[in-house]
N, C-alpha and C positions, 0 to 999 in steps of 0.2 A: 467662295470661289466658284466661276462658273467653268464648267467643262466643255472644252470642244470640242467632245471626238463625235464625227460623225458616222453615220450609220455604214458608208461606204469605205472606210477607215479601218472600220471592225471588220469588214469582212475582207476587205483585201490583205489584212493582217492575220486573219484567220485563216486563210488560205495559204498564205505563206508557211505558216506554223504546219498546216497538216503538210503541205506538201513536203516538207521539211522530214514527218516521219512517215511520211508515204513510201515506206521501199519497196521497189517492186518484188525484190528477194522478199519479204514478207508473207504476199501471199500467197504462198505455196503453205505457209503453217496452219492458218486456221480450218481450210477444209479438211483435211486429214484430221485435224482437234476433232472437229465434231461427227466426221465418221466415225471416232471412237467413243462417242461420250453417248452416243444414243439419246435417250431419252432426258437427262441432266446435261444436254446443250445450253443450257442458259448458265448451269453454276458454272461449267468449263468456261464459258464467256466473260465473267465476272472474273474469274481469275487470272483470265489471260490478259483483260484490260486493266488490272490492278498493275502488271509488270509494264506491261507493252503504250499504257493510253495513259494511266492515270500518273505513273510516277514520271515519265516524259516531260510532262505540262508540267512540274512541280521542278522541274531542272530548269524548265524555261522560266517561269517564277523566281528563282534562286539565281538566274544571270541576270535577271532584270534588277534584283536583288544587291547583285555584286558589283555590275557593270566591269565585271573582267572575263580572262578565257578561264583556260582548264585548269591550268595553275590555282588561281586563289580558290577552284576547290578544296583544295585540300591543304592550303598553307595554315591553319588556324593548329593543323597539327603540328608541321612543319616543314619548311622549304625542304628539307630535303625528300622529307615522305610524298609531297607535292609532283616532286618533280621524279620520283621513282615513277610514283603515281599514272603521271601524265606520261611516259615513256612508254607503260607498261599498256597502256588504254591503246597507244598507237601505233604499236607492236602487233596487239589482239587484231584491231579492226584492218591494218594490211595484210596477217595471215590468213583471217580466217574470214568476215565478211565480203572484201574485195574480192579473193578467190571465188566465193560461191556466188556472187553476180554470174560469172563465168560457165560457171556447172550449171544453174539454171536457166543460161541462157542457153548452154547446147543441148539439155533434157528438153529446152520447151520448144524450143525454134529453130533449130540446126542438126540433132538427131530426125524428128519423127519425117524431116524432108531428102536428107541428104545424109548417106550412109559415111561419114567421116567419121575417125576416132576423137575422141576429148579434147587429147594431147593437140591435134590441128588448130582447134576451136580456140586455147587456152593462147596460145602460140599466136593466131594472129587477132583474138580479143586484145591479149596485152599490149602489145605491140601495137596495133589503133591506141592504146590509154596512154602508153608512154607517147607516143607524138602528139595527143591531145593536150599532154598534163606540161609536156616542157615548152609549147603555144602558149598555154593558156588562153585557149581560142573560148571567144562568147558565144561560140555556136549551140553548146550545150543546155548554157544557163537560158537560152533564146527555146530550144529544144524541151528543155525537163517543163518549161511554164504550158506550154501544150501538152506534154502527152500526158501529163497527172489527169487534167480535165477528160481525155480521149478514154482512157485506162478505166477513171470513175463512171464511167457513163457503161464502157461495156461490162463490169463487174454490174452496175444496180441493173441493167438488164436479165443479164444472169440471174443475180439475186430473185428478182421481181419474175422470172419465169416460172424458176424454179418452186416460188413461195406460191405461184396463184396456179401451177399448171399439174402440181405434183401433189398426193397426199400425204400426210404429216404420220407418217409409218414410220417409227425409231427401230435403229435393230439394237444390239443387248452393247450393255455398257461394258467397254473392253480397260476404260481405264481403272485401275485399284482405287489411287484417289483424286478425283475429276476437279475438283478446285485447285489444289499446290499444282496438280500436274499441268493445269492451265497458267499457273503459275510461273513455273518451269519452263512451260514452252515459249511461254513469252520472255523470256533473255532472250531466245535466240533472234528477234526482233533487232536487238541492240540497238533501241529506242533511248534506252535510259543512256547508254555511254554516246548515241548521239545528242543528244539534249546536252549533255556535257561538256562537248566536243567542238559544234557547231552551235549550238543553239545564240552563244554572241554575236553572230552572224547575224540574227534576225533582232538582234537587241540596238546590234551597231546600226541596223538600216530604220529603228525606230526613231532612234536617236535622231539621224540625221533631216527625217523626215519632219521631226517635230523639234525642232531645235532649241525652239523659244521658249518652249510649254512647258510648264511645271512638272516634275518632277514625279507628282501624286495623277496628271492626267495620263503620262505615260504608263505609269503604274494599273490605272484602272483599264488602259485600251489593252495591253498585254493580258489582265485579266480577263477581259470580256472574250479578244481576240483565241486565248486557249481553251476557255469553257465550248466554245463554239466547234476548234477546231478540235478538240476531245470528244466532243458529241459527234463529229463527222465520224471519227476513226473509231469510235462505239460502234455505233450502226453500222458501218461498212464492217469489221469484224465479226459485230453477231451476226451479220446475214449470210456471211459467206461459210462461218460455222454453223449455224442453220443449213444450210443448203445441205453441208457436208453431212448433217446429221440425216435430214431425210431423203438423201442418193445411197443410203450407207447399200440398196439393194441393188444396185447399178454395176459392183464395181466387186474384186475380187477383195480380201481381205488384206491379203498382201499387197495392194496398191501404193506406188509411193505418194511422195505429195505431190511431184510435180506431173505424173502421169493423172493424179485425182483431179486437179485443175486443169489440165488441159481437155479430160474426160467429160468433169461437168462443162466446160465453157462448148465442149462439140456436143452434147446431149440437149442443150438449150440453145444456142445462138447457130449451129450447124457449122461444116468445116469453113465459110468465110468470116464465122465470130470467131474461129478459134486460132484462125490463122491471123485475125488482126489482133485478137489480145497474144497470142503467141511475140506477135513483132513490138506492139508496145511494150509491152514488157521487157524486151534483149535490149531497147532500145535505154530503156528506163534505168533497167540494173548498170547500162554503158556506163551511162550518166551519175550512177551512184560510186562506179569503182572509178571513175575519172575525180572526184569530190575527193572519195578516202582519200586517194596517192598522191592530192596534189595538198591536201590539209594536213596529210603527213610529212611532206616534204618541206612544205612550210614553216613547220613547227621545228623542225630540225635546222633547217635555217636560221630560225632564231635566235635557237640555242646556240650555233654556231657560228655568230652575225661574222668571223675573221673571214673563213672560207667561202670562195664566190661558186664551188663546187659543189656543197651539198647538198643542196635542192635537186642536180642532174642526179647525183650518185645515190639519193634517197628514193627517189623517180623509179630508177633504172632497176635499184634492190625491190623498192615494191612491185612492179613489174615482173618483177622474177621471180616472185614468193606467189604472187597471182599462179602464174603459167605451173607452178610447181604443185599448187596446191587445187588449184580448178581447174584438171585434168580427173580430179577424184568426182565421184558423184554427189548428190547433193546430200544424200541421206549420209553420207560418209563423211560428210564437210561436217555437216550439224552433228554427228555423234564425237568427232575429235573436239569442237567445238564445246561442248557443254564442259566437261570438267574446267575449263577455264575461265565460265561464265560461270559456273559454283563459286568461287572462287572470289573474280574480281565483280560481279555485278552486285550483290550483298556488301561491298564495301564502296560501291556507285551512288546505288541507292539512300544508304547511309547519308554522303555526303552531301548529298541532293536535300535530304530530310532536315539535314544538320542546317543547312542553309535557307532552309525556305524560314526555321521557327523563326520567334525572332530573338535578338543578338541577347539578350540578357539570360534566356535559357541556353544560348549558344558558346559558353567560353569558350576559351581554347583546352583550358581543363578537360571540359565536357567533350569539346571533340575528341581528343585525344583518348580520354576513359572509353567511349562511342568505340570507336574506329577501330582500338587496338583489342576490344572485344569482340567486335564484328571478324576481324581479322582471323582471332582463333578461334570463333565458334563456327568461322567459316571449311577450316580446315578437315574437323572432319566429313561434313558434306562433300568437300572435293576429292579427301581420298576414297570416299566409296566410292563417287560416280568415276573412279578409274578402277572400279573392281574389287576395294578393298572392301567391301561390303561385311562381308562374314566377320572378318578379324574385328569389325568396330560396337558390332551389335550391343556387347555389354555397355558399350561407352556412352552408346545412345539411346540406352536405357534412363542413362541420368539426362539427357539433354530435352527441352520440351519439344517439341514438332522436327526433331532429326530425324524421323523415319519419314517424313516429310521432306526431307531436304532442306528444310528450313530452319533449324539447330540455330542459327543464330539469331533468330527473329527477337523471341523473348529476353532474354539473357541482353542483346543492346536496348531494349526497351527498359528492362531495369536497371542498368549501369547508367541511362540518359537520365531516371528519374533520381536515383540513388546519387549523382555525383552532383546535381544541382538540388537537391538539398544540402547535401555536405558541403559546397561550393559558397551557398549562399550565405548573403553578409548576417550575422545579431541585429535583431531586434532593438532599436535601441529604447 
């Protein structure tokens, strides 16, 4: 069979994909990573792409896979686990990603110029999303295809100043353990729950582009298309944790993330680099919280196909969860954030995993043994990261990598391989 993907195919496909997890709420995480990781800036980087780069693409693989949405992730368990599921994933991403667009857009672009409170910023950001999202105006989709390119170009400046103009001076390693902890940082990415989410979106515009074409060429251009756009969001990641690591003597210890980024981009690019990534960026994260509230709204619509209201009334609720929640600051957003990401991204991932293998290690058995493992070795990782740390210690004496945070890693790795031997057919 001969293939016809061409060379301009893969890349306009590629590009789609990153821009896809290009958020600009992102990167405010990795410079602050490698302020802290000092000299082990590279392991921290390896761990953050493991959450943030490498399991993303393996979602997009797994829709290519399914050719469905959110739902047939997790049907194999069952319809109604599915559909908690998917409830629960669209609940997280209005609360808490949509808000912090919000907070980092008035930390980076509307504090350092103009003395307003949060609450103003929160109040009439929303308020632009809701009349954006109940339009459905193409101005944005027209909008986000330029600024990814404008945003990339001033970030590898940055990057490339910072790398050829500065010496490679680490200061001391602040994180305990710099691989899980880049681990960890990367949930709050919510790369993995958008690849879940969204990621159809970029399978359905495959589809239609290729309509005729086999089944296995689509297969390989998604392939090639993620490998490329995973090596972009590598690179662009490690340099910007790079950078973070050798600025680490620039900046107070206490620096947040988004005051570190706005820092380095004025110590390299000067205050007209830092005022144009300042606005791409508000502009960017618009465009990401106008996506969430209108893919959530959707979704509820569907569920709801009787009512011609719940698309407004789902709008108007995420809009008000926004204003409510992105008046907090950023570092405040991402600390109530994470116990919730211990929680459901560990059973994301999972599902992502369960679906890339292929179907003969994948029963529904196997999901089911998988998932409802993940579920409870996920449990106590999320009641420490709300505090209950002391009370669990003995518990996570038995568990492997819970001091880690990671308690459920192993334990579904032996339940996947334990239930498909048990699973599988005699010999005959």
């Amino acid at each position: 069979m001969e293939l016809k993907i061409s060379t301009k195919e893969t890349l306009v496909t590629a590009f789609a994909l990153f821009s896809l997890f290009f958020g600009a709420g992102n990167l405010i995480l990795p410079p602050l990573l490698g302020f802290n990781s000092g000299g082990v800036w590279w392991l921290v980087t390896i761990g953050f792409c493991v959450s943030a780069v490498w399991v993303p693409m393996l979602g997009i693989l797994a829709h290519a896979k399914l050719q469905g949405t959110i739902f047939d992730f997790g049907k194999k368990v069952s319809p109604t686990f599915s559909l908690v599921y998917s409830f629960l994933i669209y609940a997280i991403s209005v609360s808490l990603p949509s808000p912090r667009t919000a907070s980092v857009t008035h930390e980076m672009a509307i504090a350092p110029i103009f003395n307003t409170p949060s609450w103003v910023t929160s109040v009439i950001y929303f308020s632009l999303v809701f009349v954006f999202v109940i339009n459905r105006s193409k101005l944005l989709n027209i909008l986000g295809k330029a600024l990814t390119p404008a945003i990339i170009i001033i970030l590898l400046a940055i990057i490339g100043i910072a790398s050829f103009g500065l010496e490679f001076n680490f200061g001391n390693v602040v994180l305990e353990s710099p691989f899980s902890e880049g681990i960890l940082e990367g949930y709050q990415t919510f790369d993995a729950i958008g690849a879940v989410v969204v990621g159809a979106v970029v399978i359905i515009s495959i589809k239609l582009q290729k309509r005729d074409a086999p089944y296995e060429e689509k297969k390989i251009l998604i392939r090639r298309a993620g490998f490329l756009a995973g090596l972009g969001l590598f690179l662009l990641y490690a340099g910007l944790i790079f950078t973070g690591a050798i600025m680490h003597g620039s900046f107070e210890s206490t620096v947040t993330r988004t005051a570190l980024l706005n820092g380095i981009s004025l110590k390299t690019l000067g205050s007209i680099g830092q005022l144009s990534l300042s606005i791409l960026v508000s502009l960017a994260c618009f465009t990401t919280a106008v996506g969430i509230v209108t893919g959530t709204s959707d979704f509820l619509q569907s569920r709801f196909t009787g009512s011609t209201y719940v698309y407004k009334i789902t709008a108007f609720t995420g809009c008000v969860l926004g204003v409510l929640m992105g008046q907090f600051n950023v570092a405040y957003i991402i600390a109530v954030a994470f116990p919730a990401l211990m929680f459901i991204y560990p059973i994301t991932i999972v599902l992502i995993l369960l679906n890339v293998v292929p179907d003969r290690y994948a029963s529904a058995t196997v999901f089911r043994a998988v998932v409802i493992t993940t579920i409870l070795l996920s449990i106590p990782d999320f009641l420490a990261s709300l505090g209950l740390k002391e009370s669990l210690i003995s518990l996570q004496g038995y568990i492997p990598l819970s001091t880690y945070s990671l308690g459920w890693v192993l334990p579904s790795v032996v339940v996947f391989l334990l239930s498909n031997l048990l699973s599988s057919p005699p010999k005959s």
